[in-house]
C-alpha positions as CSV (number, residue, x, y, z in Angstrom):
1,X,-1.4,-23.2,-8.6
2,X,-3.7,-20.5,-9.3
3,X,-2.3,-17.0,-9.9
4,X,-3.6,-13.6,-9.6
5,X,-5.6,-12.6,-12.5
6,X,-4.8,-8.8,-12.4
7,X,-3.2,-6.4,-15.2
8,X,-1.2,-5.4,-12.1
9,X,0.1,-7.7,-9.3
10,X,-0.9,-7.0,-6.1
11,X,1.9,-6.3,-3.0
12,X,2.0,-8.3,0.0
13,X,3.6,-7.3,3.1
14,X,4.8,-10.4,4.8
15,X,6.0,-10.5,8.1
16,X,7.9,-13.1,9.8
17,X,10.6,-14.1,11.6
18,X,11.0,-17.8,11.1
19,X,13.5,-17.7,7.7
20,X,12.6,-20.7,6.5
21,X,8.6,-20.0,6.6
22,X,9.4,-16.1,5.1
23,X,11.3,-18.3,2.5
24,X,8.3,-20.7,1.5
25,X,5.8,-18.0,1.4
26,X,7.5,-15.6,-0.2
27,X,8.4,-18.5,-3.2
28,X,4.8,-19.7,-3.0
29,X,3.3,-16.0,-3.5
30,X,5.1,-14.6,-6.0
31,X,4.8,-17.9,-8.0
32,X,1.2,-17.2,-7.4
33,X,1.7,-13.8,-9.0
34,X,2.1,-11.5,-6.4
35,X,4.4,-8.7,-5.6
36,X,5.8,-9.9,-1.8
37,X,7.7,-7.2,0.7
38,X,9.0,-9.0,3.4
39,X,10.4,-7.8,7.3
40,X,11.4,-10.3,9.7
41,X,10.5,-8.1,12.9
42,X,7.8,-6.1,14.4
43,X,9.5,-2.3,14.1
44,X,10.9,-2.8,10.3
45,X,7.1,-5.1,9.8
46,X,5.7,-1.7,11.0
47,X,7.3,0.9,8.8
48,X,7.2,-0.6,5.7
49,X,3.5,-0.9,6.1
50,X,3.3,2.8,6.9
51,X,5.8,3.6,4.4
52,X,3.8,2.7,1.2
53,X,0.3,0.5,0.6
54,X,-0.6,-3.0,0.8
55,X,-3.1,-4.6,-0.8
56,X,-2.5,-7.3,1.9
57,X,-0.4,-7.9,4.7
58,X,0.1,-11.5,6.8
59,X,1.3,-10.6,9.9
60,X,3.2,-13.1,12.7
61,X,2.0,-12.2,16.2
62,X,5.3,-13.6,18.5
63,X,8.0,-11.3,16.2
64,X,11.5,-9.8,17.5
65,X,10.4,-6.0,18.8
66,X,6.5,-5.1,18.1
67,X,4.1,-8.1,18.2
68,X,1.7,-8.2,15.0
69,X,-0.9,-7.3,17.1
70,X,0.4,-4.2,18.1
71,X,1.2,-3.4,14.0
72,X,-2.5,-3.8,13.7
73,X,-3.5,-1.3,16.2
74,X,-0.9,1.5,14.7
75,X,-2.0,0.4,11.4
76,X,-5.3,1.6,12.5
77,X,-4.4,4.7,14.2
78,X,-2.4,6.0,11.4
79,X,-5.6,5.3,9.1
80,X,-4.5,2.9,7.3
81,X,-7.0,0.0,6.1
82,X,-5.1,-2.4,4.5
83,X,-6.5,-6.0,5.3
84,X,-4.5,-8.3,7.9
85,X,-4.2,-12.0,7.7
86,X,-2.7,-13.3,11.0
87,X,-0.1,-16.0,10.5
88,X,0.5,-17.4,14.2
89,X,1.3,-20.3,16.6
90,X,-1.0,-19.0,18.9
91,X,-4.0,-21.0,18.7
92,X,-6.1,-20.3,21.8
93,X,-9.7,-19.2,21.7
94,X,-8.3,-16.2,23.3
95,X,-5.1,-15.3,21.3
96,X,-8.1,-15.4,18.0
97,X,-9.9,-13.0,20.1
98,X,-7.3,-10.8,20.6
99,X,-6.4,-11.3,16.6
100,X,-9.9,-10.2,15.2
101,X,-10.0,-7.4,18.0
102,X,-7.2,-5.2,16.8
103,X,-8.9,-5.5,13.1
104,X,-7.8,-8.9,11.7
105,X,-9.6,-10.6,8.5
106,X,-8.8,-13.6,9.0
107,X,-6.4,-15.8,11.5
108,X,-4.6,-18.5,10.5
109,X,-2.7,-20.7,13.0
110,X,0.6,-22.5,12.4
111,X,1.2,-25.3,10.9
112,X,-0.6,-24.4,7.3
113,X,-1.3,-25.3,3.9
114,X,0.1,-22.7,1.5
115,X,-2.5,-23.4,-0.9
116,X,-4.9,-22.8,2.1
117,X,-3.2,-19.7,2.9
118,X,-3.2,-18.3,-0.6
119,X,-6.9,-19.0,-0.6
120,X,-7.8,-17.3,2.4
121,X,-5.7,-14.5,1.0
122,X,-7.7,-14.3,-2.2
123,X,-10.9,-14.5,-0.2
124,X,-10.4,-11.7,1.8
125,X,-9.1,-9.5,-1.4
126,X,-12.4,-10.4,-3.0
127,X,-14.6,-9.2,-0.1
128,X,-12.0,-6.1,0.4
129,X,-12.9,-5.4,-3.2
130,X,-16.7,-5.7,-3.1
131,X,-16.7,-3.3,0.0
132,X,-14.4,-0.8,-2.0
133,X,-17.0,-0.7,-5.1
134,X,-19.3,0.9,-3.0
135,X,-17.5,3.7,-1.8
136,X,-16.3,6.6,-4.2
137,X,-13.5,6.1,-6.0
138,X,-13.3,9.8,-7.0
139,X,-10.2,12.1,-4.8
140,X,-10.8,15.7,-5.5
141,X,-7.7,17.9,-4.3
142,X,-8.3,21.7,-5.2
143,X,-8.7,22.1,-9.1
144,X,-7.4,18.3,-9.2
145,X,-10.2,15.2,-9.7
146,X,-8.6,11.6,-10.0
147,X,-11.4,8.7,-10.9
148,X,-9.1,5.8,-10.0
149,X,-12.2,3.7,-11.5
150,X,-11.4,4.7,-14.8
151,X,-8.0,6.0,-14.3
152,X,-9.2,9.7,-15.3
153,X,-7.2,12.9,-14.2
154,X,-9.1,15.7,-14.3
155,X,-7.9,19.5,-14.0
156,X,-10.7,22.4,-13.7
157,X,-13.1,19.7,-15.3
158,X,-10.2,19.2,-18.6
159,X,-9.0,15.5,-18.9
160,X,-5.2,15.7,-18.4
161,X,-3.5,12.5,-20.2
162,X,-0.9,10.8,-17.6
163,X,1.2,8.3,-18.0
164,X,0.9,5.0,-15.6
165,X,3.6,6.0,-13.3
166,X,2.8,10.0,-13.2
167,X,-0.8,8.6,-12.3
168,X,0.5,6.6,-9.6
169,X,2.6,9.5,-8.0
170,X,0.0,11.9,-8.2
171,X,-2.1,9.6,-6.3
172,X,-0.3,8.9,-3.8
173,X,0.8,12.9,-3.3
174,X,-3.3,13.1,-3.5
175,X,-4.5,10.0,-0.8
176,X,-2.4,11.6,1.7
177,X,-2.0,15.5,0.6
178,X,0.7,17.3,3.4
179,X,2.6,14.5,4.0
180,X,6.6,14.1,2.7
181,X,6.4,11.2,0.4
182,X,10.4,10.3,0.1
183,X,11.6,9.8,-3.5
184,X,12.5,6.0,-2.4
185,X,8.9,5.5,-1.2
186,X,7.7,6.6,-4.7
187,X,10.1,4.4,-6.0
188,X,8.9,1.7,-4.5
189,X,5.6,2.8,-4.7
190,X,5.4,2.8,-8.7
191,X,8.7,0.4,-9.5
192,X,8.5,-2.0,-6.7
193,X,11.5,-3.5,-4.5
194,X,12.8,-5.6,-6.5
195,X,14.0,-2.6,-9.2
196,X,17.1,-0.4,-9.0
197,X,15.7,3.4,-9.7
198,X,17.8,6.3,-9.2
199,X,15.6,9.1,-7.3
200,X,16.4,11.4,-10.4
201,X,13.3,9.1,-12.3
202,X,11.2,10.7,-10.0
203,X,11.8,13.8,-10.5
204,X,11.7,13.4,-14.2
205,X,8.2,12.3,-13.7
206,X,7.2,14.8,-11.2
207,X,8.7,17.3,-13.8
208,X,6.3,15.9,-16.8
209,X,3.8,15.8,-14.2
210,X,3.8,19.5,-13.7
211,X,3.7,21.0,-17.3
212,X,0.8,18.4,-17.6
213,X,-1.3,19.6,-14.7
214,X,-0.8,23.6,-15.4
215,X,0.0,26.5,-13.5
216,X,-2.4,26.5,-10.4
217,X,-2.5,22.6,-10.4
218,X,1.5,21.9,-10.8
219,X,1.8,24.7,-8.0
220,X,0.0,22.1,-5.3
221,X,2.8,19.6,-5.8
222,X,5.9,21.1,-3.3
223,X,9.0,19.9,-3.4
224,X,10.7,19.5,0.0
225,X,14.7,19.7,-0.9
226,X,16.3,16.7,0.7
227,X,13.3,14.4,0.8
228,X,10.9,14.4,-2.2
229,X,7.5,16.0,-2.3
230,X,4.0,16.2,-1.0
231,X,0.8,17.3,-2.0
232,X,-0.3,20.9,-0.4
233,X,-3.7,21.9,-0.3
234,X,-3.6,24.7,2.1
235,X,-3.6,27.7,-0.2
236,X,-6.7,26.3,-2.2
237,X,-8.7,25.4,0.8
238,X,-8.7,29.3,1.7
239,X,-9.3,30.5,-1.7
């Protein structure tokens, strides 16, 4: 079986219903290498995919609650591009339609290969990638410049040295700057599911993370008491 050839493993989000298929794929993937999140209905299918990112998620169409297609379309209102691999009994020229039309990559219909699957998967990571390299890969937030290209944090134009998982928080707080990220979404975010973090890890690194950045950069990251924290820009838009 061939297996992901990345420092880091990439995340699926893998929604299905059907236990015993969630069960295959989920064996197959992560024995491929990857990092697999699993729901087994449309609502739950939706929030974790809001909840954190995806490098890929494989969606069922017929689920318990939201249909996959509808996940797609809120996936796309809320701005979120992660690519969609359709998974589906519905084989109709229409249903397919209907797939690519809410913003699937590909569509896949039931029975599969799992070795077909994974390289349909792969495929669409590779093109997802190629399309990435072209746009900038530079996130400016006030005095704050992260080069996720070369993993460089900036402040007022002085390299700040980060550690991987301070990095990966202060991206996250930076993709999406006013919104709440809860501490178990930055758990998840930087440990993965399948670890048991207390919250206090996070704010130990959100701690480090501040006497790193400075005065007027730390100031940015606000915590909200009871949730976790988020990234405001308001202040330094004015000034």
């Amino acid at each position: 079986m061939q297996s992901v050839d990345n420092e880091q493993n990439l995340s699926v989000l893998l929604v299905e219903d059907d236990e015993n298929i969630l069960n295959l794929l989920s064996a197959y993937l992560e024995s491929a290498g990857y990092d697999v999140v699993t729901a087994t209905d449309g609502d739950h299918g939706l929030q974790r995919a809001l909840e954190r990112e995806f490098d890929i998620c494989v969606l069922d169409v017929l689920l318990p609650g939201k249909p996959g297609t509808e996940i797609a379309s809120a996936m796309q209102q809320a701005g979120c591009d992660t690519p969609i691999l359709f998974l589906t009994a519905l084989g109709a020229e229409s249903d397919i339609l209907r797939g690519f039309g809410v913003g699937a990559d590909d569509y896949m219909v039931k029975p599969f290969s799992p070795r077909i699957l994974l390289v349909r998967i792969q495929a669409i990571l590779k093109r997802f990638r190629a399309c990435k390299s072209v746009e900038s890969l530079i996130t400016t937030r006030g005095p704050i410049q992260l080069d996720d290209a070369q993993r460089v944090c900036l402040v007022s134009n002085r390299p700040v040295e980060l550690t991987p998982h301070e990095y990966r928080i202060l991206q996250q707080l930076m993709r999406r700057p006013e919104r709440v990220f809860e501490r178990h979404t930055l758990i998840s975010i930087i440990y993965g599911n399948q670890h048991a973090v207390s919250p206090k890890a996070i704010d130990v690194h959100v701690h480090h993370l501040r006497m790193k950045l400075g005065e007027k950069a730390s100031s940015m990251i606000q915590t909200v008491r009871g949730f976790g924290y988020k990234l405001s820009i308001k202040k330094h838009i004015v000034n």
